[in-house]
N, C-alpha and C positions, 0 to 999 in steps of 0.2 A: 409361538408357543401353542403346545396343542392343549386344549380343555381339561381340567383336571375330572376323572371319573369319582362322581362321588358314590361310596359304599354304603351302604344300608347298614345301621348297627343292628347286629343278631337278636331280635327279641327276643326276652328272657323267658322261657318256658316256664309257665304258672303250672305249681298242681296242681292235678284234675280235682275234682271235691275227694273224689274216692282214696286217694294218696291223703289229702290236707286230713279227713275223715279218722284213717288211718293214723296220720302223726301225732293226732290230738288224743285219741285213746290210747298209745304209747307212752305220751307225756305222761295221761293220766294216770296209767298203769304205775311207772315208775314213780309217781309223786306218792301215790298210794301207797308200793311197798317201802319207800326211803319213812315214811309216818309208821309203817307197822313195826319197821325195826326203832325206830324212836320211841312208839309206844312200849316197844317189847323192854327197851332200855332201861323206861321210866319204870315198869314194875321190878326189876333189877334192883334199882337203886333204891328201891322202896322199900322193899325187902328185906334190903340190905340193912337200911338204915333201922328197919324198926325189928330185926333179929340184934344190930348193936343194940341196941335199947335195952333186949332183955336179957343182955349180956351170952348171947349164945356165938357170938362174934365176934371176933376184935380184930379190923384191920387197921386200924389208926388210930390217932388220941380223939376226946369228943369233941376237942374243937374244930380240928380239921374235919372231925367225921360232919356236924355240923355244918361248916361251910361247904364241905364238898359233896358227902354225899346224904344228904339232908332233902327231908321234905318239899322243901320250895324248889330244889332242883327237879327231885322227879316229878312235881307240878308243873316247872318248867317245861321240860323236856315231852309232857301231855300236851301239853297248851299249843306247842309248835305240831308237835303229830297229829294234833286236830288239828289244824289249820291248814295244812300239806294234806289233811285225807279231804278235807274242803266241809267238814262243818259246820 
């Protein structure tokens, strides 16, 4: 039998810092604007909610307006946009 050749496994090409550099402000970019349209959302629904209020609005009954598009939601929906803009 003749010798089996053993092969080298290909080592996996690491990004240079300048690429990884690169990926990380990408990320960050993007975590940024996905928070801005979340913020944007939550003044939306803020708006929304306290235009029903002064009856200048009616898209649903007040309870659902309540549950859905209610206070605690657009504070929700802050809370996460800070968090994704890194606050």
């Amino acid at each position: 039998m003749s010798p089996k050749k053993r092969v080298r496994a290909r080592a996996v090409s690491t990004p240079r810092p300048a690429d990884r550099a690169a990926q990380h402000w990408a990320r960050r970019r993007r975590r940024r604007v996905v928070a801005g349209a979340l913020a944007g959302l939550a003044v939306v629904v803020l708006v929304s909610h306290w235009l029903e209020h002064l009856g200048l609005l009616r898209i649903m009954t007040s309870a659902a307006q309540d549950l859905f598009v209610g206070y605690p939601t657009a504070f929700l929906l802050l809370i996460i946009a800070g968090i994704l803009w890194g606050v």
